[in-house]
N, C-alpha and C positions, 0 to 999 in steps of 0.2 A: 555671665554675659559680659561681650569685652565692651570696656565704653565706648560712649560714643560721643561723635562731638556737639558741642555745644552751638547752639546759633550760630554765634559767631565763629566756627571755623568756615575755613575757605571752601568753596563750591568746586565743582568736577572743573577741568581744563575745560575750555573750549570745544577743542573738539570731542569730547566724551559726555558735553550736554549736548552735542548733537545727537550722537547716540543715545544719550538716556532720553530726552525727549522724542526721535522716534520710535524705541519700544513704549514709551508710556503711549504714543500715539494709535498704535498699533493696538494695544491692548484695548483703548477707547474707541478701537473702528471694530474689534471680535467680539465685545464685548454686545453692543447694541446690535450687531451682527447677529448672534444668537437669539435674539428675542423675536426679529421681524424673519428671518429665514426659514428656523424651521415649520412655521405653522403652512409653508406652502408647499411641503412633503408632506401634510397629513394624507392626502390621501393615498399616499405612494403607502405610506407605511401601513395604514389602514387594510390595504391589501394585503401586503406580507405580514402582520402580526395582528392583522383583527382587531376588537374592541368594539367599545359603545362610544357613541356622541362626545360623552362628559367624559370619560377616562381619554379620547385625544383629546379634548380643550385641554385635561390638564398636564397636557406636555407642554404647551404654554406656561399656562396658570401656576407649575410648578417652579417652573425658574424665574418665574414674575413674583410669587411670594416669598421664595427665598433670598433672591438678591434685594428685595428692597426693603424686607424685614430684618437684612443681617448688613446693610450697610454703616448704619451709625454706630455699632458695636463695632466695626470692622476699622472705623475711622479712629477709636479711641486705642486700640490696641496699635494701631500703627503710632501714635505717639507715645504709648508705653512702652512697646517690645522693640519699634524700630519700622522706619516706611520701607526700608530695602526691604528688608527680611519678610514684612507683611505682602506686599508685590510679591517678592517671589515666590512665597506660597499660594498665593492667588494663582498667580499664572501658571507656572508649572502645575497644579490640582487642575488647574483648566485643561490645561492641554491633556492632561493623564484622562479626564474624567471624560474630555469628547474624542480622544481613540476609545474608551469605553461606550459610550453611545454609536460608534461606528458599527461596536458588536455586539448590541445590546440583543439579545434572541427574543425578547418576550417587550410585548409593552408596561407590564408593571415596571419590568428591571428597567427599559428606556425614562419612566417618570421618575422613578428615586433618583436614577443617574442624574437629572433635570433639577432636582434640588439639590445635589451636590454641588453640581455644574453652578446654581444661581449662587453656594456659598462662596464658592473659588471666585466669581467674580467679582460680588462685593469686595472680598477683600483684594483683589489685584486693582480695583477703581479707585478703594478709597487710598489704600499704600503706594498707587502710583500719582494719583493727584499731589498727595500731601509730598513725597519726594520732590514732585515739580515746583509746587513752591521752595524748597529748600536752596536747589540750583538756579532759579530766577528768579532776577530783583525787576523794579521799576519797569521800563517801557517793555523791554526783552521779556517781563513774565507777561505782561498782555499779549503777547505776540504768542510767547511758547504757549496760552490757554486758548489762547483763537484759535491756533494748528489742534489741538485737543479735542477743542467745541467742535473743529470743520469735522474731525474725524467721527465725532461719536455722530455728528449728524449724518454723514457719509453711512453710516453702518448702517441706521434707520432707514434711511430713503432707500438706496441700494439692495439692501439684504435681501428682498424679493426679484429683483431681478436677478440676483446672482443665482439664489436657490432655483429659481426656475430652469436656467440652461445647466447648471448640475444635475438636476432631475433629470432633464433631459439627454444630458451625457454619460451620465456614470450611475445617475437611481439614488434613492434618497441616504444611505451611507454616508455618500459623497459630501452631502451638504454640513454635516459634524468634521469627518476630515478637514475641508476648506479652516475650519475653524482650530482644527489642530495645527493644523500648517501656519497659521498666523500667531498664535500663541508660542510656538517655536521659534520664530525669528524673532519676537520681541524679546523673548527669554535668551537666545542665545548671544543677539547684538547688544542690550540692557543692561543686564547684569552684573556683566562680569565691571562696566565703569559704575555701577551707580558706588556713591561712598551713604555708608551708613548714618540714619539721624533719628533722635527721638526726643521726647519732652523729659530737657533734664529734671524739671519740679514733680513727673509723673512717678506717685504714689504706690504704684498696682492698679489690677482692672478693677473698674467699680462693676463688680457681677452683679448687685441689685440693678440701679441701675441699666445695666446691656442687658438683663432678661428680661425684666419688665418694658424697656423700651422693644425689644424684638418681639417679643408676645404680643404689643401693644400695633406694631405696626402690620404682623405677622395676621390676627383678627381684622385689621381694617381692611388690608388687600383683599382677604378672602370676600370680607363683604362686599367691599366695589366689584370684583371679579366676578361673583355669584348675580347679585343684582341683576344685570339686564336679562338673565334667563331667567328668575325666578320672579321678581322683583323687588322693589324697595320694600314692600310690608310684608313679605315672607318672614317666616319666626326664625328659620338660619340667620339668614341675612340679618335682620333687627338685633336677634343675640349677637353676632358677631359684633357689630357695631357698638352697641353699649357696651359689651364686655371690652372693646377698644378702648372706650370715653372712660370705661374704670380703669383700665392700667394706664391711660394718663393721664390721670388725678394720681393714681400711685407711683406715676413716674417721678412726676412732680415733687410731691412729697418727699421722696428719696433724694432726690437732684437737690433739691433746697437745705435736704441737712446732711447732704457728702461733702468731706473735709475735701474732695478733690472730686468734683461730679463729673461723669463724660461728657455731659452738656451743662456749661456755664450759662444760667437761664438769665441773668442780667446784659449777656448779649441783648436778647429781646428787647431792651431799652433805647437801643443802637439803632437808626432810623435807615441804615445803612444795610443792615445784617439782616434788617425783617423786607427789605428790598429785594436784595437778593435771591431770598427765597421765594419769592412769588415772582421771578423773569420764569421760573419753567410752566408755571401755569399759563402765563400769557402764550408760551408757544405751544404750549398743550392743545390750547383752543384754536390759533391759529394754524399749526404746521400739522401735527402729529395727527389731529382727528382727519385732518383731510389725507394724512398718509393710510389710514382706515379706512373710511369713505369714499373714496374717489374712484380707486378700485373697484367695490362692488358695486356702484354706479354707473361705470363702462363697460364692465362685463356683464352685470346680473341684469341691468335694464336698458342700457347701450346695446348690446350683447357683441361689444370687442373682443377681438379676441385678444388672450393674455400677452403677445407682443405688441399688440397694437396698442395695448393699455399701458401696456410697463413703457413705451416711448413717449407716452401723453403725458405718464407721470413724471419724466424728467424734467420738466418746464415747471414742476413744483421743487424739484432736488436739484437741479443744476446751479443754481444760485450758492448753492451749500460750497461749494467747490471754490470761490473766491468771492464769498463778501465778506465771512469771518474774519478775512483776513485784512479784506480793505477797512470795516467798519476798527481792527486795530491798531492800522497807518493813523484813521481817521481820529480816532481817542487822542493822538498827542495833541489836536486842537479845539478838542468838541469833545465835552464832558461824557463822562460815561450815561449820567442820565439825561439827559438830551438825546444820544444814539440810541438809549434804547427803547425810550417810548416813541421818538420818530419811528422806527423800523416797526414796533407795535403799532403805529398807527398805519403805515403803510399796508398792512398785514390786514387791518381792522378793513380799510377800503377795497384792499383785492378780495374780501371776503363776502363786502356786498355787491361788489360789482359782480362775482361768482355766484350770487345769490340769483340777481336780474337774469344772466344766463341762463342758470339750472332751469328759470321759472319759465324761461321759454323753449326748453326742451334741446338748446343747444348743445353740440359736441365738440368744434372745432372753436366755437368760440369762448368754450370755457380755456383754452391756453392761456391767454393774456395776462386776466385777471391769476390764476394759479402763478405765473413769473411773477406777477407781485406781489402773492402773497408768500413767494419760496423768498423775495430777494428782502420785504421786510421781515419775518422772524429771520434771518441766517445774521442781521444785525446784531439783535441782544445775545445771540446763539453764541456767538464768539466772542461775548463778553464776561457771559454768567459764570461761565468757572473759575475766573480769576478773580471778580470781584466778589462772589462766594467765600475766598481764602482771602483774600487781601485784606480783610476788616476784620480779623482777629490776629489776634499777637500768630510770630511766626512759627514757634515753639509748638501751637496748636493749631500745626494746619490739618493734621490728622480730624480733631475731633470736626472743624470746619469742613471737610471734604466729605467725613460721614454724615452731616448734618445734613448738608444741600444733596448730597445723592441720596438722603432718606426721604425730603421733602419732595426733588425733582419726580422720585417714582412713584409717590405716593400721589403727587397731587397731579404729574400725567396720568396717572393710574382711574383718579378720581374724575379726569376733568374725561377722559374716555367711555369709562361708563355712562357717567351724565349725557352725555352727546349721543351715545350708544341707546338712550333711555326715552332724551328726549325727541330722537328720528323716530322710533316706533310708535310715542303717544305721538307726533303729528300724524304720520301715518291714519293710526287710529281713528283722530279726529277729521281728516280730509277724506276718509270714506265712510266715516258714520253720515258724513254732510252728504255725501255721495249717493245714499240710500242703504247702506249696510245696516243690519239691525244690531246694535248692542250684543254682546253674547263672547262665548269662547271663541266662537271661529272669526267675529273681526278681530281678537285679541289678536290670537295666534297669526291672521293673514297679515295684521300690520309688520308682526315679528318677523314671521320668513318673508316679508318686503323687505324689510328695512337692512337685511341681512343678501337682499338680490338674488332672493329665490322666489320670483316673478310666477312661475310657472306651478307651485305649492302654493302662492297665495288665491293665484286665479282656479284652483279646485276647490280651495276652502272658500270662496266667494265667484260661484261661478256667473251669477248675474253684471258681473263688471265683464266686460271685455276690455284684450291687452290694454289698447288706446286709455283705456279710462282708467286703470291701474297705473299707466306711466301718467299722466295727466296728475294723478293724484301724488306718485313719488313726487315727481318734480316742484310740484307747490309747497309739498313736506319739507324737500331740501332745499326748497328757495329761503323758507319761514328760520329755518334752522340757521342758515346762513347768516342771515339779519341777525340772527340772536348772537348768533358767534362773534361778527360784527361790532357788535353794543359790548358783549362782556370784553374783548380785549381792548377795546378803547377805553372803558372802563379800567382795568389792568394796568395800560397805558398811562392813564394819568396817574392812578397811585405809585406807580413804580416811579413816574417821575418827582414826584412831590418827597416820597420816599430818598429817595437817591439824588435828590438835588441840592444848589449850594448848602439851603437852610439846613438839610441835614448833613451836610458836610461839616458842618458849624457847631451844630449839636455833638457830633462825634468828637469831634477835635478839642472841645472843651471837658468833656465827661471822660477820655478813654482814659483806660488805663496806662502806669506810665512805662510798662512794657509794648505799647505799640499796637494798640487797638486798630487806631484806622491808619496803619498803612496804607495810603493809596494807591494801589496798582491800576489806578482808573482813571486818574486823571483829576 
């Protein structure tokens, strides 16, 4: 392996970090791209290759358990092997894997390609994060992580609208293509300037470690993913999850006595680093559930149709387009934690004030409040990936990038479920009030409610008429909304308290003296 350079050697020219930040950019708008587009070809595919229920979920559920269970391994090998070389096997396996899915003949072969697909991403997220830190320092790396953050949010919001007029143009192939085609130009404008880097003190892979962590997080997905169909006290479900809780106790274990561990768990001491990891759960709750929700609320119980609906949702994605980038103008004079529980709290108010609407049955006037809840998360949104990698030495921005991409998926992962769990118990409970008697079939009608299949829950309870079904969503997602509400303000203050001066003070004093807290935040 030829060396490589050290820290300290010099960064790409100028203009070749423009190019390498917009392939990494690119790679962070295909990447979240693929998670929210293809589920809106299920039914296209469903037709030409058949299946059950749960074998399409898990064309989702496939590339959702593998990218987030193979991220933090994926971070540790880009500072051992090198973040170029990591990236480019990402990316490229990406683009190979979705011309493959373009021709996938059978839906089995479509699902395996789906967990390949999620391994290529991991590692093209976490080797092109940690290269981004290599090429930018100080104000410029807050800038180059906002452009990152705006894209990967771009991917999310967007990816449903895109899939849909490919449907409709070319049929669901199309929608993998899209995805090849962008993995190509990252790859072919990218690469050829990124200069190589990796951790000159890295030992070799710590494979105890990267299995048990991958297994570890590989059983939690499964379980949050299974959960809201089965539910929480299901014996899968349950197994998954403690057998999760035992491989991290033996992660731990392992981590605590490797001469060179892929996660240095005394970061955890660092009031800064355990900040970080909880800005993606605040937007989980605010942004992401409503990218879920909002959806089959205007079509399943509104009954918009899917143009009418994908234009309403811009007023929750448009924000994503330029406040990342102002809340990074805005960091040279307003701390990183200040902007980002401000925007959390922003987020927390558009959340209730979306709640008061729902509860009155409104459609045009749920806009307002949705711009403000798209314009507070897109704050901390284009902050978290740089202060994620900024508060560990710069040598390990690898293990830093797989760290917060294991967390971010995990704990959107988690906070989606929950949301997903606890729309169908309100449900539940606003038509047992209703007159519904206890049994399988309120179970199940709150379930195909809360999923805005209106018209299967009114056969399974046909004593309610429509009026009194929607009557009943709406108070469900009023109640939810409050809840949403309260935990991100909740969120809110920790993150700030977290990531404020006092914890500035505490890092600054404890870190190590290779450069713990860098502050790329301000």
């Amino acid at each position: 392996m030829p060396a490589s350079p050290s820290p300290a050697a010099p960064t790409a020219g100028r203009h070749d970090r423009f190019w390498i930040l917009g392939a990494i950019c690119l790679a962070g708008l295909v990447l979240p791209l693929s998670f929210t587009a293809p589920p809106v070809a299920i039914p296209a595919i469903a037709a030409e290759l058949g299946g059950s229920p749960v074998a399409l979920n898990w064309m989702t559920n496939a590339f959702m358990l593998a990218f987030g269970s193979c991220l933090m391994a994926a971070g540790t090998l880009a500072d051992t092997y090198g973040r170029k070389r990591v990236f480019a096997t990402g990316i490229v396996a990406f683009a190979a894997v979705s011309l493959l899915l373009a021709l996938a003949p059978s839906l089995v072969a479509l699902n395996a390609l789906r967990v390949l697909q999620g391994v290529a991403a991991a590692l093209a997220l976490a080797g092109g994060n940690a290269a981004l830190s290599q090429e930018f320092h100080g104000p410029a790396r807050i800038r180059a992580f906002s452009l990152l953050g705006t894209a990967f949010g771009l991917g999310l919001a967007f990816g449903p609208s895109l899939a849909g007029w490919l449907l409709q143009a070319q049929g669901w192939r199309s929608v993998f293509l899209s995805s090849l085609a962008i993995a190509l130009l990252a790859t072919v404008f990218g690469l050829p300037r990124m200069r190589e880097s990796r951790d000159p003190d890295a030992g070799g892979l710590d494979w105890r470690g990267s299995l048990s962590s991958t297994a570890m997080l590989a059983l939690l997905t499964i379980g949050v993913l299974e959960a809201p169909e089965r539910g929480w006290g299901d014996p899968w479900v349950l197994a998954a999850l403690i057998g999760s809780a035992l491989l991290l106790a033996w992660f731990v274990r392992i981590e605590n006595r490797a001469r060179r561990p892929m996660l240095d768990l005394s970061l955890l001491r660092y009031p800064r680093f355990v900040g970080a990891q909880l800005l993606p759960i605040g937007t989980g709750l605010c942004y992401l559930a409503l990218i879920v929700l909002l959806p089959v609320r205007l079509i399943g119980i509104h009954g918009l149709g899917t143009l009418e609906a994908g234009l309403m949702m811009i007023a929750l994605s448009a924000p994503m387009l330029v406040v990342p980038m102002l809340a990074a103008v805005l960091n040279h004079r307003v701390g990183a934690s200040t902007l980002c529980a401000a925007g959390l709290l922003l987020a927390a108010a558009g959340l209730a004030w979306l709640g008061w609407a729902a509860g009155r049955g409104e459609v045009a006037g749920l806009i307002a409040p949705m711009l403000l809840i798209g314009t507070g998360s897109a704050i901390p949104w284009g902050l978290m990936d740089g202060l994620a990698i900024s508060v560990v030495p710069k040598e390990r921005a690898g293990m830093a990038a797989g760290v917060f991409g294991a967390s971010r998926v995990s704990g959107e992962g988690i906070a989606l479920a929950v949301v997903a769990a606890a729309l169908a118990g309100l449900l539940q409970w606003r038509l047992g009030q209703g007159g519904a008697a206890a049994g399988e079939a309120l179970n199940q009608a709150a379930q195909r409610l809360a999923t805005g299949d209106a018209a299967r829950a009114q056969a399974l309870l046909p004593q309610f008429a429509p009026a009194a079904l929607r009557a009943a969503y709406d108070s469900a997602f009023a109640w939810l909304m409050y809840a949403l509400a309260g935990a991100t303000a909740v969120v809110a203050w920790v993150v700030y308290a977290l990531l404020g001066p006092a914890a500035n003070t505490a890092v600054e004093a404890t870190a190590p003296a290779k450069g713990l807290c860098e502050d790329a935040a301000g």
